[in-house]
N, C-alpha and C positions, 0 to 999 in steps of 0.2 A: 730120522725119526722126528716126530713131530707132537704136541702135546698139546689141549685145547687149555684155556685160560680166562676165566670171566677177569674183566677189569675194577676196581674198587673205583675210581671215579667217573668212566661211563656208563659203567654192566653193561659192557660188549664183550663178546666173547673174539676168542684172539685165538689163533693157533699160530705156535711158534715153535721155528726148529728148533730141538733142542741141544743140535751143535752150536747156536749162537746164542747161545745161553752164557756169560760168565760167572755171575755171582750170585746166590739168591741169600737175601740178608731177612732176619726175623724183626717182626716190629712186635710192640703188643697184642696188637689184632689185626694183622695183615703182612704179607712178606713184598719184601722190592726184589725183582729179576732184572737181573743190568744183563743189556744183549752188548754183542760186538759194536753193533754202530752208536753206543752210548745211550739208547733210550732207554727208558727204564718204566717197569712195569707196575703196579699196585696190585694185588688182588685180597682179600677177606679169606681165603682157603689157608690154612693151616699150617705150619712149616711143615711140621711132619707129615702129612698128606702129601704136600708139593713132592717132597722129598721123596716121599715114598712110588709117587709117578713117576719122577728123572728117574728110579733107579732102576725102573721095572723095561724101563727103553730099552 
C-alpha cells in the first residue's frame, strides 16, 4: 500500500510505502514519518489526517 505526501521543506510530493513507514511523531504544525532506511519526512498535514490515511490502508 502506498500513500501520497507533500514535503514541508521542498513541497514535493512523495509517495511512500506504507510498510516502511516506522513512526509518525506530531510537532506543533507538522508531523516527522521515520521510514526503515532512517530518513525522515516533514509535512504540514495534520496528525490526525495522516493517521487517519495509514489506517484506511
Amino acid at each position: 500500500m502506498f500513500i501520497r505526501i507533500t514535503t514541508t521543506l521542498e513541497g514535493e510530493f512523495l509517495v511512500v510505502n506504507t510498510h516502511h513507514i516506522i513512526t509518525v511523531r506530531r510537532g506543533s504544525d507538522f508531523c516527522m514519518i521515520t521510514l526503515i532506511n532512517g530518513e525522515k519526512i516533514y509535512t504540514n498535514e495534520s496528525f490526525e489526517s495522516l493517521m487517519n490515511r495509514l489506517s484506511s490502508k
